[in-house]
N, C-alpha and C positions, 0 to 999 in steps of 0.2 A: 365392229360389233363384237360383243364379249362372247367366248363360246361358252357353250352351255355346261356346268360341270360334269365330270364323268360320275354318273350314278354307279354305286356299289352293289354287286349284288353277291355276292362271298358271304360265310357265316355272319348272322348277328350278331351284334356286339348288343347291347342292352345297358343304358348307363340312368341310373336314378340317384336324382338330387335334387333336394326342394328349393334349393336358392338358382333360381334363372340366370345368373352371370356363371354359374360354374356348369351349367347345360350347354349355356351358347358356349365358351370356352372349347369344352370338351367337343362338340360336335365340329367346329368349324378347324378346330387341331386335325383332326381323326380320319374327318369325313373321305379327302382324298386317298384315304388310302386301306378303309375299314366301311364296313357295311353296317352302319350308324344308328341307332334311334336311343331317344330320350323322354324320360317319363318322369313329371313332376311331382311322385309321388309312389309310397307304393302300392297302392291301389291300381294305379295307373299301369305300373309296371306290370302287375298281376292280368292285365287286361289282355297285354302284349304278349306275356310270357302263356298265355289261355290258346290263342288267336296265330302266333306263329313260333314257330321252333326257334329258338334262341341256345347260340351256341354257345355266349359269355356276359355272365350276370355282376357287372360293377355296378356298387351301391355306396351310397355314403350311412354314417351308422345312425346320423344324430338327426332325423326329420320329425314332427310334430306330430301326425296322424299315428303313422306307424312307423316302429326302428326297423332300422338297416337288419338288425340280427332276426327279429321277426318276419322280417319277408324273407331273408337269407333260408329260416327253417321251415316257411312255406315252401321254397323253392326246391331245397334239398328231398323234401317230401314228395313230391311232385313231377319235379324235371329233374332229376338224380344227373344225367346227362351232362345238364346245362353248366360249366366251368365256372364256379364262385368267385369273385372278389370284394373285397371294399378298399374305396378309398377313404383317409382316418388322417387326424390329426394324431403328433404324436401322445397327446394325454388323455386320448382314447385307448390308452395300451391295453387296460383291465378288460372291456369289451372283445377284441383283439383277442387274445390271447386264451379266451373264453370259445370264442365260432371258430378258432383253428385247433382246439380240444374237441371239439363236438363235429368236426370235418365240416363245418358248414362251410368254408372257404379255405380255398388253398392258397391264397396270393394277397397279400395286402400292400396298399401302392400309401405313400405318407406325403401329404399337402403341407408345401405345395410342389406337383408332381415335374418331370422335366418331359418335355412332348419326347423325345427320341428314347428315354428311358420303358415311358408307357406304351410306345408303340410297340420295344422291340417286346414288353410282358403280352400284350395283346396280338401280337403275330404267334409266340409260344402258344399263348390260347386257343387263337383257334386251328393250331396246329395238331395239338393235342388233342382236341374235342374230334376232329377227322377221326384220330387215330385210336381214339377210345369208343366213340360212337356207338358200334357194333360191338364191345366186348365188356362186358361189366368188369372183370376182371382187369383188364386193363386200366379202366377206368379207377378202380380201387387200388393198384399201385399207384397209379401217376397222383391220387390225393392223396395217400401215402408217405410218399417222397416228400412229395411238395410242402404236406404239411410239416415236417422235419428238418428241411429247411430251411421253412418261414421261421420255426421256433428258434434255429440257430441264430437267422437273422436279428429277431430278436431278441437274443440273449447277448449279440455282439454291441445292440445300443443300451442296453443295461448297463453291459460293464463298468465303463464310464460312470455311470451314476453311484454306483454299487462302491468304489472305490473310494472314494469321499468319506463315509460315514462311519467306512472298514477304518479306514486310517486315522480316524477321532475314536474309536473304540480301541484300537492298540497303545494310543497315548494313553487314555483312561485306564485302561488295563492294568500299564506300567505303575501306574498311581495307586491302583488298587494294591499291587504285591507289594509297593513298600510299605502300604498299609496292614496287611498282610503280616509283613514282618514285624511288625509292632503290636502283635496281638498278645505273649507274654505280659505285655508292659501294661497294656490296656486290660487283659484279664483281670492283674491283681490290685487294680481300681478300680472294678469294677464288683469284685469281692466282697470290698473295704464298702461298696456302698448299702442300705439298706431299701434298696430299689424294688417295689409287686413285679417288677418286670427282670430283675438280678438272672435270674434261672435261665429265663429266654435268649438274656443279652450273652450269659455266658455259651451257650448254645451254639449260639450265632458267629459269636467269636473265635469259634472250634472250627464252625465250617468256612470262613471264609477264605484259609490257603487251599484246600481244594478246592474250592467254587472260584478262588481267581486262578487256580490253573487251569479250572475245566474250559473257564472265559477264553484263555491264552489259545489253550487246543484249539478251540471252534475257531479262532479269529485266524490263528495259520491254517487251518483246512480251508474256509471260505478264501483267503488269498490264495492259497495254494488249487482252487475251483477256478478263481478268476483269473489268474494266470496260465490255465489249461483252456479256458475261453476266449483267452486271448488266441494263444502262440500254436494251438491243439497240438499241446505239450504229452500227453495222454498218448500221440500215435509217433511222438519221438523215442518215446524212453525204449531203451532195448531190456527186457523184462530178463534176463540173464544177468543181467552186471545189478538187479535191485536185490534187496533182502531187507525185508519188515518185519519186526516185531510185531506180531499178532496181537499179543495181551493186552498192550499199553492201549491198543487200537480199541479192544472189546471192549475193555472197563469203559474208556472214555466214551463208545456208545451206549453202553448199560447206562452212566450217567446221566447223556443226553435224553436219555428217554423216560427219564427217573420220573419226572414227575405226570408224565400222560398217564402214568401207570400207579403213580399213587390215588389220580382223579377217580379212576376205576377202582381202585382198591384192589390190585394185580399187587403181581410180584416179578421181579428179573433177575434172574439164578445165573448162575454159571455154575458149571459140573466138568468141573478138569484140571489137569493140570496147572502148577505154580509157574512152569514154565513152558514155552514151548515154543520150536523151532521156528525159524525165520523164514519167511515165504517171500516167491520173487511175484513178490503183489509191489506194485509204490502204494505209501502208505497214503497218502489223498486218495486215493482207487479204491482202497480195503477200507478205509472211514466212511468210502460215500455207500460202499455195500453193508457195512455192518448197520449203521444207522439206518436204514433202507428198512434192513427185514428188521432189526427190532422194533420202529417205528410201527411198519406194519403187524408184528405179531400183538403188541399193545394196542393197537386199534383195533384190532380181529378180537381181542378181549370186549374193550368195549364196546363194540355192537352186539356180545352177547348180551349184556347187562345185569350179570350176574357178581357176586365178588368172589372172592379168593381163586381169582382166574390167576395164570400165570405164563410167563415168556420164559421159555428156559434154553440155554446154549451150551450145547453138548460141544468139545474138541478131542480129537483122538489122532492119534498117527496111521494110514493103512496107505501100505505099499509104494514108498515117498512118498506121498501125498499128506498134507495136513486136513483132515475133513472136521467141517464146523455143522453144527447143529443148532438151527433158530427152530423152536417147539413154541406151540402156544395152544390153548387151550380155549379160542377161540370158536366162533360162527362157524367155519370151516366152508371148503366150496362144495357145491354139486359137481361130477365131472363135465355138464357141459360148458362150466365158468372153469374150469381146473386148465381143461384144453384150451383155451382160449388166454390165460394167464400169461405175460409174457409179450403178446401183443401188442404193439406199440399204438396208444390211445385208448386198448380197451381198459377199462375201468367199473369198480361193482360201486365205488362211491362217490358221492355228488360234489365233491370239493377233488377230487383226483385226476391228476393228468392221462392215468395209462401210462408214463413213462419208467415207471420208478424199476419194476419186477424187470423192463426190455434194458434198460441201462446196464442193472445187477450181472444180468444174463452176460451183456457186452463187454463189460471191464472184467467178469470171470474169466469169458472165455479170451480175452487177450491175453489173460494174464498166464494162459497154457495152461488151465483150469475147468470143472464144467459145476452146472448146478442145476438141482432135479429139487420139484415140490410134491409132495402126495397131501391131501386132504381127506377129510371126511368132514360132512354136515352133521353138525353139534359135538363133534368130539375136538376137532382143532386142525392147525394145519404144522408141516411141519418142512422145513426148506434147508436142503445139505447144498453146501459147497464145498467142495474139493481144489486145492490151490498148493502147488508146485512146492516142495519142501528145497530151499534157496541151499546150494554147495557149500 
């Protein structure tokens, strides 16, 4: 006679999934070794999570009645406690990507999942849920963390993708500068013709050597991104033996950001010197921060939605240090969004990670640098960084 199985009684596990072969799967995987239930739905699930304490809430995203990310911000609202996950196809990434922005989950598991893989995430779980239980603060690092390194996670299966389309853009590229170099030649037939559109086309043909090297720039910073995504190149470099050129760096974010800021009908100033000292920034580090806050200060513009707003970038030399100034004439924050700036996740807008200000902060501060923001509501905000003047 068969013994009877050993019944779980350890933290809930809670698994909702509307297809019945991936219930039975998951239960009869689990069941020995985790204290098990399964809900057809998330209605169902809600019923479970109402009725008993549940220590870990794995959901699929994509169900009929209600989505996975819906019950996920029921839950989060509700049982804060209860340890989020989903399991996700991978071309669910957008969804994804979206509930680990918004803390609704810390952990996403990708089908089809490996039983020792998912056990050992669900032992972590409700390891964790013990251990946070009692302390909210707890509880709000360990989603923290977690969320930070779901995102790397996923930024490591990008790559891959991300490389492909870089590498069709540098041959184009190439194509373009020889084009590029034949603009002389095209100029003056273009002269010779008597074209309504002559003006524009000469125009055009003026900007195109710096619009194909502004292309060239972006396309070595973004490989120069995915190669620190790779090898996290970023925590090798010994920041004494670097020395960057600042300028070459600003202009080419001024450029990048050229056009957000003509949308709004801004302006992007620089006020300093022709030249200026080399700092032991690596230059992919100082592109990802310059672009960052001008990016930001042109958007701080247009959510005033006024025109002749403007981004302007102060550089000056004090006490070795090279100190930069991104101003803008933006919305501005209140101080209890000022305090809070910086915080990895927080965000004041609806397309925003929260990452961008904590990253800035990051590559400053490795770089033997620091960076301070002051605001004020309707006058603008204004963000100095300070960064190591290179021997």
């Amino acid at each position: 006679m068969t013994p009877p199985a050993k019944v779980q009684t350890g933290p809930l596990v809670l698994y909702v999934d509307d297809e019945r072969g991936n219930r039975i799967v998951f239960e009869q995987s689990l069941a020995a070794d985790f204290n098990i239930k399964v809900a057809a739905d998330p209605q169902a699930a809600l019923q479970i999570l109402e009725s008993e304490e549940v220590a870990v809430l794995v959901t699929d995203m994509r169900m009929p009645t209600m989505s996975g990310e819906e019950l996920l911000r029921i839950a989060k609202e509700r049982w804060p406690q209860t340890i989020r996950m989903v399991v996700t196809a991978y071309s669910d990434i957008d969804p994804i990507l979206r509930a680990i922005n918004e803390g609704l989950v810390v952990r996403y598991i990708i089908k089809p999942w490996v039983r020792s893989e998912l056990s050992q995430v669900l032992r972590w779980a409700t390891e964790y849920w013990h251990l946070s239980r009692n302390s909210a603060e707890v509880h709000r690092r360990l989603m923290e963390t977690e969320r930070l390194a779901t995102l790397g996670s996923v930024s490591g299966m990008l790559v891959h993708d991300l490389k492909q389309p870089l590498m069709s853009l540098a041959v184009n590229v190439e194509l373009l500068r020889e084009l590029a170099d034949l603009v002389p030649v095209m100029r003056t037939g273009v002269e010779m013709t008597s074209s309504p559109d002559k003006r524009r086309l000469i125009e055009m043909l003026d900007e195109l050597p710096q619009m194909t090297d502004d292309i060239k720039t972006s396309i070595e910073h973004l490989n120069e991104l995915i190669s620190s995504l790779r090898g996290f190149n970023q925590q090798r470099r010994d920041p004494l033996t670097t020395a960057t050129d600042p300028l070459p760096i600003l202009r080419h974010a001024m450029s990048v950001c050229q056009e957000l800021a003509v949308r709004v009908r801004a302006q992007i100033m620089y006020d300093g010197p022709r030249q200026l000292p080399r700092v032991r920034m690596a230059a992919t580090e100082l592109t990802q921060v310059l672009i960052n806050l001008v990016a930001n200060g042109a958007q701080a513009v247009a959510a005033r939605g006024e025109p002749h707003g403007k981004v302007s970038i102060k550089a000056l030399e004090r006490d070795n240090m090279l100190v930069l100034e991104v101003a803008d004439s933006g919305v501005g924050m209140p101080p209890e969004v000022l305090k809070r700036v910086g915080t990895p996740f927080f965000t004041t807008r609806e397309q925003g990670t929260g990452l961008g200000v904590a990253q800035c902060q990051r590559l400053v501060g490795t770089a033997g640098g620091g960076m301070s923001i002051a605001s004020e509501v309707g006058k603008g905000t204004t963000v100095t960084i300070r960064l190591p003047i290179a021997a």
